[in-house]
C-alpha positions as CSV (number, residue, x, y, z in Angstrom):
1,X,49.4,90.5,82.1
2,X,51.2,89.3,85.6
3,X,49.7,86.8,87.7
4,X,49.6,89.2,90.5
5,X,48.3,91.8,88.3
6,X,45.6,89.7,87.5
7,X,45.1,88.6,91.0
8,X,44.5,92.5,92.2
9,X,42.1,93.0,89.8
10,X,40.3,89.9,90.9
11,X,39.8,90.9,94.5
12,X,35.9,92.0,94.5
13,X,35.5,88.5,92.8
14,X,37.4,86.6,95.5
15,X,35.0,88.9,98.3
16,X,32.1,87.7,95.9
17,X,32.7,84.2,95.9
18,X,33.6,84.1,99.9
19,X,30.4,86.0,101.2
20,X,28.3,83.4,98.4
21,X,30.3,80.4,100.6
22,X,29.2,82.1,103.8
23,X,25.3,82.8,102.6
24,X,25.4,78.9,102.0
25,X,26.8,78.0,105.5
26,X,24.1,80.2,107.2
27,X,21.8,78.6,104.6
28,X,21.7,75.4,106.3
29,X,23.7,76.4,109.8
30,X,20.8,74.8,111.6
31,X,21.1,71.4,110.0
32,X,22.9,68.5,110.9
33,X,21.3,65.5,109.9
34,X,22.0,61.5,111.0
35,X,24.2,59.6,108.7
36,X,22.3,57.9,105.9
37,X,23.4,55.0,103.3
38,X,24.4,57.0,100.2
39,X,24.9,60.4,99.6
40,X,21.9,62.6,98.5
41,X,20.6,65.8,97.2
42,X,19.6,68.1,100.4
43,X,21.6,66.3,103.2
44,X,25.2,65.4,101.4
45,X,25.1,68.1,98.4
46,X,23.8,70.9,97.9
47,X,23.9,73.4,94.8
48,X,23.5,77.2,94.9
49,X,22.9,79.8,92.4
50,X,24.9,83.0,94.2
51,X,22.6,82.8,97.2
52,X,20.2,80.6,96.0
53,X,20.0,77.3,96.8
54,X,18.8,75.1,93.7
55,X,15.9,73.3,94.6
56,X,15.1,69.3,94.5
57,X,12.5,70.0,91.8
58,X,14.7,71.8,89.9
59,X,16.9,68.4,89.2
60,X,16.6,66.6,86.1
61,X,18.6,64.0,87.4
62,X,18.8,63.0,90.6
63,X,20.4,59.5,90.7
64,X,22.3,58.2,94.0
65,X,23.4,54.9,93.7
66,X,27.3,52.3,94.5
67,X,27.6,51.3,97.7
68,X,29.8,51.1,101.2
69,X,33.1,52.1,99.5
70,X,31.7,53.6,96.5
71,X,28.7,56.0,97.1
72,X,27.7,58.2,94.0
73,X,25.6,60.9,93.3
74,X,24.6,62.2,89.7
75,X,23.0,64.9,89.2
76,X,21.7,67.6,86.5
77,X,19.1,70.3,86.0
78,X,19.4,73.9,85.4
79,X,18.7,77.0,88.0
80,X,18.3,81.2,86.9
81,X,22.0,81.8,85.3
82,X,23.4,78.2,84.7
83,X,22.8,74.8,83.6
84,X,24.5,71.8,84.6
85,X,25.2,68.0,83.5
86,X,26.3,65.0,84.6
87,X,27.8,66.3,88.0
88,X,29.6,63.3,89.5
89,X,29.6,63.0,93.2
90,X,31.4,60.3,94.9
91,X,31.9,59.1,98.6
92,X,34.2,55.9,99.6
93,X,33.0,56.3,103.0
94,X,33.8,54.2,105.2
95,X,37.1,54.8,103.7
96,X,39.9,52.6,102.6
97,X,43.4,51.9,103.8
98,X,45.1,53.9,101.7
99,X,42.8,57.1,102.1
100,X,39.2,57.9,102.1
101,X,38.1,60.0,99.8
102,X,35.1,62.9,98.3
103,X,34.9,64.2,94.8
104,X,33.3,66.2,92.6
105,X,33.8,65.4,88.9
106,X,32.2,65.7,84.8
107,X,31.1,69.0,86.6
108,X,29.8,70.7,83.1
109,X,28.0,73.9,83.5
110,X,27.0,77.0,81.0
111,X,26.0,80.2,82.3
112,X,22.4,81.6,81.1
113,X,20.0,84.4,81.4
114,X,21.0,88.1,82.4
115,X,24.3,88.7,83.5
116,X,24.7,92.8,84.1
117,X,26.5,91.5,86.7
118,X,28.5,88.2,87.3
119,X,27.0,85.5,88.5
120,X,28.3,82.3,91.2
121,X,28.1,78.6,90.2
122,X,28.6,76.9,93.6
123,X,28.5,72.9,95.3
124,X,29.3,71.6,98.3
125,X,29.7,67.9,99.1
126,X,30.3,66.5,102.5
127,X,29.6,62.5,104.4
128,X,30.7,61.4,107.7
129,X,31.3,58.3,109.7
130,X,34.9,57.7,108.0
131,X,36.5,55.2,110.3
132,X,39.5,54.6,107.4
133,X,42.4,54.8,107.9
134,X,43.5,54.9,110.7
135,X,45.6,56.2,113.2
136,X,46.5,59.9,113.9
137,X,47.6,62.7,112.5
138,X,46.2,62.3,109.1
139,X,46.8,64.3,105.9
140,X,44.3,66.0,104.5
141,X,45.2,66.8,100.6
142,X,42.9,69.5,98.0
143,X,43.5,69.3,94.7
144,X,41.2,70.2,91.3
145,X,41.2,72.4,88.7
146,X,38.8,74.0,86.1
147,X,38.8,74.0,81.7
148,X,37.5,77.2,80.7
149,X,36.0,77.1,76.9
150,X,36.6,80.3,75.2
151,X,38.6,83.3,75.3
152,X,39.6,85.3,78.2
153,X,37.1,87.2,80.1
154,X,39.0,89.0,83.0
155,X,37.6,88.0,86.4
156,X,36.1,84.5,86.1
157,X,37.8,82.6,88.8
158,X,37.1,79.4,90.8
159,X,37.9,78.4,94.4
160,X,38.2,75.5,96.0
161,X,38.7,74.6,100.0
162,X,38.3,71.1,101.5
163,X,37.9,70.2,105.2
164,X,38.0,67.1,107.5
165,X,36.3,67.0,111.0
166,X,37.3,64.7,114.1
167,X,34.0,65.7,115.4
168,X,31.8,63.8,112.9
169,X,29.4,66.5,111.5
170,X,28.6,67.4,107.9
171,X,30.0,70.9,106.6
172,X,31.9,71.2,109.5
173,X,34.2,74.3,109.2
174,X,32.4,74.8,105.9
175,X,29.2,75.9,108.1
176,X,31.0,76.3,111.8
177,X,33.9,76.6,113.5
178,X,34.5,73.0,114.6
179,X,37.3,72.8,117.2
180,X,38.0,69.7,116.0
181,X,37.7,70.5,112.1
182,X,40.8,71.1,109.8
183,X,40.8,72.8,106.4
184,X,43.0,72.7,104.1
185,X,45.0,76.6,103.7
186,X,42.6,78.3,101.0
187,X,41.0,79.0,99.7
188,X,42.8,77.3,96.4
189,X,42.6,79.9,93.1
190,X,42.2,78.6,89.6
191,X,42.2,81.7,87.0
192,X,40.9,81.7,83.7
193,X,42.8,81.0,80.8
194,X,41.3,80.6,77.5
195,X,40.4,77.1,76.2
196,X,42.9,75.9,79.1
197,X,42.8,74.0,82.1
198,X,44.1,75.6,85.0
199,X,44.8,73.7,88.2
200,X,43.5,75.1,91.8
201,X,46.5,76.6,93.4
202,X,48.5,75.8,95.7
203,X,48.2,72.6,94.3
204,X,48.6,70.4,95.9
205,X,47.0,72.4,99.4
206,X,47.3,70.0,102.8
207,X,46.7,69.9,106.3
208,X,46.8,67.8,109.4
209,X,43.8,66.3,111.4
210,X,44.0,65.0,114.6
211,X,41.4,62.5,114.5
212,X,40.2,61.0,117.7
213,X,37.4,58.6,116.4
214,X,35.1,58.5,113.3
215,X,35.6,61.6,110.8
216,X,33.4,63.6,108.6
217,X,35.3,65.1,104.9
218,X,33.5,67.9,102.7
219,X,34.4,70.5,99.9
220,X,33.2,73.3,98.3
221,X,33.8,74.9,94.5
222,X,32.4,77.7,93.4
223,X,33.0,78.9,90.3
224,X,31.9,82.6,88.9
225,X,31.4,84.3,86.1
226,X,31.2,87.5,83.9
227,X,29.2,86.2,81.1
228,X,25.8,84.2,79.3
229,X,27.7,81.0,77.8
230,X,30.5,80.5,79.5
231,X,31.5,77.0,79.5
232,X,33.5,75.4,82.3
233,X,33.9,72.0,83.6
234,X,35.6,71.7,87.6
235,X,36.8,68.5,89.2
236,X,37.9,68.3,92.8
237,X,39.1,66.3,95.3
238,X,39.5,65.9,98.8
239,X,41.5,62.8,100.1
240,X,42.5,62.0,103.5
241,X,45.6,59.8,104.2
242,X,47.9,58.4,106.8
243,X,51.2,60.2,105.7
244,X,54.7,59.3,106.2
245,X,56.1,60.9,109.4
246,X,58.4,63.1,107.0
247,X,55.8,64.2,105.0
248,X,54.3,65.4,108.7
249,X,56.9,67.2,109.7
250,X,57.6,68.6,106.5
251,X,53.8,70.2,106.6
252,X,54.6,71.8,109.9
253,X,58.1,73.4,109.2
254,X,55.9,75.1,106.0
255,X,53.1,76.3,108.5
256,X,56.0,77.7,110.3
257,X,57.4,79.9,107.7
258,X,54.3,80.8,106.2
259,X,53.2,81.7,109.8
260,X,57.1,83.7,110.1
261,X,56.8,85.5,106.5
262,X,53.6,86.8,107.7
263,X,54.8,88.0,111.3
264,X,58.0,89.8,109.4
265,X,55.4,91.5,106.4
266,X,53.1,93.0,109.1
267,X,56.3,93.9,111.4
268,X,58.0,95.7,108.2
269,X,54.5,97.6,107.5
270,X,54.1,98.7,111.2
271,X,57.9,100.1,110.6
272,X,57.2,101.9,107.4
């Protein structure tokens, strides 16, 4: 089967998956809290079941620990259709020189309970006051990917979108328009393949911030699926750099095309 074959045939799963990331953005709209040391359950991650945020209580692990640099976050526990081990959040705010950095990693879930009708895994990860590196522009970069256990089961998906704020504030873009936010073009796609791992594409997906002063990150993975016991582990990533000046300009003559290909499709379907 074609990859674009599979792709139309996966477009109620993609609406799924987007309308679950917007439930969780209105979720906690509202909710901007102060930068804290560390990153922690309820303020810098948050888990959701579809639309249903997993609660505190609902952790079996809930383990923050590192340090400026190094934050991490492990967590585990188990909510109505999944459960989940050892997922690995880590923070290097406030950044290094060579990039500061989110990710979210040993991300091992199975899908439980009823599913007459497929289910969403999702977590988002964000931290602010970034002051490395610096400079401006900086390159945002997304990259991850997701090993499916088992066969093939048509429609399991995951997506993947990472963002950087010049304004400071957790989720920004994630959960509002920030003028000052930038996200990376998205969101990625990784389709299931059986017992393969499968890399979110366009891998990898960039974008430019024009940072003006400290600098919040975040990213969000959501993963969902047609079946009880599915096995899937996701890692992610979402690193912000200084680029080369090439690598600059080279990002903005492929927003140009992509910009032009779309302006000649739309001009060619108003002809026809």
């Amino acid at each position: 089967m074609s990859i674009m074959r599979i792709l139309k045939s996966t477009k109620c799963r993609l609406l799924r998956l987007g309308i679950y990331f917007l439930f969780t953005a209105i979720a906690f709209s509202n909710a901007n809290p102060a930068s804290a040391a560390g990153i922690t359950y309820g303020t810098n991650v948050f888990i959701w079941d579809d639309a249903t945020m997993v609660a505190a209580g609902s952790l079996t692990t809930n383990t923050p620990g590192g340090g400026p640099g190094a934050w991490t976050l492990s967590l585990s526990g188990a909510s109505t259709h999944f459960t989940f081990v050892s997922i690995f959040n880590t923070s290097n705010q406030p950044g290094l020189p060579d990039g500061a950095s989110l990710s979210i990693s040993e991300l091992n879930v199975t899908s439980q309970g009823d599913f007459t009708t497929p289910h969403t895994f999702t977590v988002m990860l964000s931290d602010k006051d970034f002051n490395t590196p610096t400079g401006t522009p900086l390159l945002v970069t997304s990259t991850g990917s997701v090993t499916w256990k088992g066969g093939t089961i048509l429609g399991d998906l995951g997506l993947l979108q990472s963002f950087a704020d010049s304004g400071n504030a957790l989720f920004a873009d994630l959960v509002t328009a920030n003028a000052g936010a930038s996200s990376t073009p998205g969101p990625q796609i990784a389709l299931r393949l059986p017992n393969q791992t499968t890399n979110f594409q366009p891998d990898p997906a960039t974008s430019v911030l024009d940072r003006i002063g400290d600098f919040s990150m975040s990213i969000g993975v959501g993963v969902t699926v047609q079946r009880a016991r599915a096995q899937f582990n996701v890692s992610a990533d979402n690193t912000v750099t200084a680029p080369e000046p090439a690598s600059i300009a080279m990002l903005g003559i492929g927003a140009f095309g992509i910009t032009g290909y779309g302006w000649r499709r739309r001009r060619q379907s108003v002809e026809i």
